[in-house]
N, C-alpha and C positions, 0 to 999 in steps of 0.2 A: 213362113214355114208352111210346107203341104205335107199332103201323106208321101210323098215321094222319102220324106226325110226319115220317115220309119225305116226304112231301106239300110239308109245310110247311120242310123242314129249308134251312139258306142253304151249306154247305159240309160237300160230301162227300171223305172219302179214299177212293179207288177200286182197290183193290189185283187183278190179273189174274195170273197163276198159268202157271207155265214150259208146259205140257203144253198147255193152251188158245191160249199163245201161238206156237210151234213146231209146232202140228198133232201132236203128238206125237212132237214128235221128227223131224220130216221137215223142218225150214224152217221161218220166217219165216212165221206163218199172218197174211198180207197181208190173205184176206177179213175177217177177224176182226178184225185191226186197224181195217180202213177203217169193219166195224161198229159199235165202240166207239169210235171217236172220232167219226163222225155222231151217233152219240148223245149222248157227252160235248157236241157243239156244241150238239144240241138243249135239250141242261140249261141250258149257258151261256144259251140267249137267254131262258129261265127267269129270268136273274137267280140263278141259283147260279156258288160258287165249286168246282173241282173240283183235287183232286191226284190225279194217278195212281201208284199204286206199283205198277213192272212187274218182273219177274221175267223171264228169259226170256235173260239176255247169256249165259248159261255154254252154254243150252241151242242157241243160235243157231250159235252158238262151235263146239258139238260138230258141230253138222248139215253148217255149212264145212267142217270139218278130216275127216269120213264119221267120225266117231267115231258106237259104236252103244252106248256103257255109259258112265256119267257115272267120270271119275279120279278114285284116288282122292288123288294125286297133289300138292302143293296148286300147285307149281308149274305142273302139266297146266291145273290148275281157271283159275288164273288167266292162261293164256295164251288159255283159253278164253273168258275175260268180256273179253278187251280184242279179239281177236277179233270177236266175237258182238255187244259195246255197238257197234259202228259200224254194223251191219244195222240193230240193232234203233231207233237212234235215227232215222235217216234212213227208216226208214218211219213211224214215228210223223210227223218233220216234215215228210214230206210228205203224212197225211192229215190233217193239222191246218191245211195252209196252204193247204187246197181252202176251207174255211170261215175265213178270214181271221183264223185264230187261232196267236196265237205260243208259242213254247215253249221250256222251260226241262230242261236236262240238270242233276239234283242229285244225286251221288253223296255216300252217306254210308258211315263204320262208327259204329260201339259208341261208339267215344272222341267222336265228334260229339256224342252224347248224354250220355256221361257225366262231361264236363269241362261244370262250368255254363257258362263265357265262349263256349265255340264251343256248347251248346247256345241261348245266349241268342242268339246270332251266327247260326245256324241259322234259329230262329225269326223274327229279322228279315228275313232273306234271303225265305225264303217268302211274307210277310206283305208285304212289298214287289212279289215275284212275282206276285200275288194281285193284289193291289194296281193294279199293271200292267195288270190284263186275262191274263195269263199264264197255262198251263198248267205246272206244273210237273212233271215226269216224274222220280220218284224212283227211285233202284236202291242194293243194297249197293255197295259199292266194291270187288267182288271183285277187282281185278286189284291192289291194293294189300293186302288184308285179312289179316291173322292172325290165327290160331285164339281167340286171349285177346281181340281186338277184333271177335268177327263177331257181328254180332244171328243166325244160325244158320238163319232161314227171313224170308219178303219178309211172311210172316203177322204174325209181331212187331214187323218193321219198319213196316208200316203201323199197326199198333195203336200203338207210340211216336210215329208221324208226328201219329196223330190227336189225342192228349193233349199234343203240342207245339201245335198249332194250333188244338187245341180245337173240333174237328170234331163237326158233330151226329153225324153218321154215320160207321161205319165199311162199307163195301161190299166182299166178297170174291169174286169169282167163280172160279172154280174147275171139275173138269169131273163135278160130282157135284151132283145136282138140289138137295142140301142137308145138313144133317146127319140120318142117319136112328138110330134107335133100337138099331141093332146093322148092321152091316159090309155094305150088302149088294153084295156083289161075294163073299160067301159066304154069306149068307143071303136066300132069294128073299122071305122074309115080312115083311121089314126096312121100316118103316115113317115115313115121313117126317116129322119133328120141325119142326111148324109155327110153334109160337112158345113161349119158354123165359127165364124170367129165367136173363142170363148166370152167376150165380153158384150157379144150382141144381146142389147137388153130385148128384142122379143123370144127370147130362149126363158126369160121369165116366165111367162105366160103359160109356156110349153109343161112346166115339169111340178110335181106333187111332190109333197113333204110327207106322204103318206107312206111307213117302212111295212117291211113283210113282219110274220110272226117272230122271225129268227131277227131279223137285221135291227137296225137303229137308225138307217136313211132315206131312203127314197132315191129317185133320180133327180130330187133338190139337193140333195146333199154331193152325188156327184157332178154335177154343172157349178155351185160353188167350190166342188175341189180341182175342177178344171181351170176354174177361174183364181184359186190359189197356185197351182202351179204353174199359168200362165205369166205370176209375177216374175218370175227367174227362166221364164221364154220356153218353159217346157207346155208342148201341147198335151193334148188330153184324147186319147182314142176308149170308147166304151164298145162292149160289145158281148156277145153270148157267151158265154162259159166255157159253155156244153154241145158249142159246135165243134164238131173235126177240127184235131190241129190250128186253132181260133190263131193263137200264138205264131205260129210261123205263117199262116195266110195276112195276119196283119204284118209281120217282119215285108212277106212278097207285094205287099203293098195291094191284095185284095180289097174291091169295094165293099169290104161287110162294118157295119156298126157303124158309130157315129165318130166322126171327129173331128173334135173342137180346137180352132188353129190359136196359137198364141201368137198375139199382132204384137205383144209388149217387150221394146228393148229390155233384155235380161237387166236385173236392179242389182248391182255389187250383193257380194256377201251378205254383208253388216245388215245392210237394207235389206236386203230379202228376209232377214232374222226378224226385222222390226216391223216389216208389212203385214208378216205373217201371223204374227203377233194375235192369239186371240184374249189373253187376258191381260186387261189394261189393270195400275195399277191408282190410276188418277185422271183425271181433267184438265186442260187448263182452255177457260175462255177468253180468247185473244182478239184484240179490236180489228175494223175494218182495213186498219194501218199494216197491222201487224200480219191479216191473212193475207193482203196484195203482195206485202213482199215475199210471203214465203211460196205462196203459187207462182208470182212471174219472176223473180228476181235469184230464188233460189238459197237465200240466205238466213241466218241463226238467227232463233229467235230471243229476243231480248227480254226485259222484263218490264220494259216500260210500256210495253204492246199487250201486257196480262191485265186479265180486269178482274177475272174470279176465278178459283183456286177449290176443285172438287176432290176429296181424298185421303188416304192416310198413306203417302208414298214417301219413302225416301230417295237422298241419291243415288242414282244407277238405275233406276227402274221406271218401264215405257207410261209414259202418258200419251192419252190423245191428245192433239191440241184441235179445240171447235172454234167454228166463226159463233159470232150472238145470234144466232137461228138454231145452233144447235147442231152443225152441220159438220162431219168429222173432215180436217183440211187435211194433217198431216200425224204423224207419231213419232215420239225418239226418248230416247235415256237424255232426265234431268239431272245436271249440274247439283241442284240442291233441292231440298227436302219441303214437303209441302208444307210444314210450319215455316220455313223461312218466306218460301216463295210468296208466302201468305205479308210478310213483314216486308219485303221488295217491290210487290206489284205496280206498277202503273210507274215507278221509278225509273230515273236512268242508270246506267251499268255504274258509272263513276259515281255514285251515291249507294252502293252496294256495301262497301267495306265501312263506311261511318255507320252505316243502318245495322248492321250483321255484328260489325268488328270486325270481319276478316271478308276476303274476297277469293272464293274459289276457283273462280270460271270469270267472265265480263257476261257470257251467253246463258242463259236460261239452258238453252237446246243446242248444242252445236250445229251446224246442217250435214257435218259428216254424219253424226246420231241421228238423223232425223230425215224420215222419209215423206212423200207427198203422197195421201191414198184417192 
């Protein structure tokens, strides 16, 4: 995939960044808004589809209440997104309803994606949305959210948005002309990173975990959300905000901003769900036996291949599976439940139903369930 494919591409996720969208901090940046959603209409008559993921409730939240430092509070946080989500929506639909385009408020967390039935429930909803003619406008659900359920920045949550929907593209805008080669907002000789397969490990090196006052990411967080939506083969373009028309110069395939190519055959569905996966639910440590077949041969993992059993997970829910170094091989939904797996291990399949009484599965993991990371 090149930038030429932005040209061609039929649905982008569009994700806009707290600091871009509040002016910094000061309010509701209304011109900015009215910017990008002119241009979002202009893609529309394109014949593309578009979701937006916006960041920006908590920060909107702060700027009503003259708060000058993000809480750290979680009840502050979210008195702040329920606040803040009523600005921020009613501007959007009202530059969306200048160009006769309707629109959709989607709040999500973590459990949205990581329960398959409301993931799949998810998935339809949008695809309907879409469907519709609809813009959809996604946001965390901060005013609900705890710490065990929060995707943690809007950069991951667009990256899971985009391998839910299978999006050519992922789009970041942000208030930094792109990713550069080293920090610069401390180094003046800091060079701008044109174009990058997302999974090149010297893009490590390159980027800080350090977020602004408003944000929660860094441009660490969007190089791993590139590299989350690289798994379902969608690239990752970063770039200014608050340049002219940003949006349709990257549609014209303009050199501006960074972008990170996905070199990875798209993962089916199912897999894309289980790759993405940020909370696991257990462990299982599997022998040198066990991790050769599942990296070259491609096949279920058994339970005579498990040595140790990490968790309190039941059936249907993702474990990692590690080699004995610790080293994550692969993931998928178990067959049965970590007190059983605990009574199976190191056994064969045909000694399952004497051990148990009953036999569910012959497989630990199926390989359909079960992805290689």
């Amino acid at each position: 995939m090149t930038r030429q494919t932005l040209q061609t591409a039929t649905r982008w996720i569009i994700k806009i960044g707290s600091a871009l969208l509040t002016s910094d901090g000061q309010g509701l940046n209304r011109a900015g808004i009215a910017a990008w959603v002119q241009q979002i209409a202009q893609l529309r008559q394109q014949g593309m589809e578009i979701v937006l993921v916006s960041s920006g409730a908590v920060a909107e939240g702060m700027a009503r209440l003259g708060w000058k430092q993000r809480p750290h509070a979680l009840h502050e946080l979210q008195a702040a997104a329920a606040i803040g989500q009523m600005g921020l929506v009613q501007a959007y639909e009202t530059e969306f309803q200048k160009y006769g385009l309707k629109t959709a408020q989607v709040l999500l967390t973590h459990d949205d994606l990581a329960n398959r039935k409301r993931y799949l429930n998810a998935r339809s909803t949008l695809r309907t949305l879409l469907d519709l003619g609809v813009v959809p406008i996604i946001n965390e659900n901060d005013t609900v959210v705890f710490e065990e359920i929060k995707f943690g920045d809007n950069d991951t949550l667009g990256a899971l948005v985009t391998n839910l929907l299978e999006a050519d593209h992922l789009i970041i805008l942000t208030d930094q002309q792109g990713l550069y080669d080293k920090n610069p907002r401390e180094h003046r000789d800091a060079k701008l990173v044109s174009e990058m397969q997302a999974e090149d490990t010297s893009l490590d090196s390159m980027v800080s975990s350090k977020a602004g006052t408003l944000g929660r990411g860094g441009m660490y967080t969007k190089l791993r959300a590139a590299r989350l939506a690289a798994r379902s083969g969608a690239s990752t373009a970063i770039a200014h905000g608050r340049m002219e028309n940003v949006l349709l110069k990257l549609r014209a395939v303009e050199m501006i901003g960074s972008y990170l190519v996905a070199t990875q055959v798209p993962v089916v569905a199912r897999k894309q769900w289980l790759a993405g996966h940020l909370q696991l639910r257990g462990q299982l440590t599997i022998d040198a036996g066990a991790a050769k077949v599942l990296k070259q041969q491609g096949k279920s993992l058994l339970a005579v291949g498990v040595k140790t059993v990490s968790g309190d997970f039941m059936r249907g829910e993702v474990v990692a599976c590690v080699d004995e170094a610790g080293g994550e091989i692969a993931r998928g939904l178990v067959n049965y439940s970590a007190a059983e797996i605990n009574k199976i291990k190191g056994q064969p399949s045909d000694r399952i139903e004497s051990i148990l009484g009953y036999l569910d599965e012959p497989e630990l993991i199926h390989r359909d369930n079960l992805v290689l990371i």
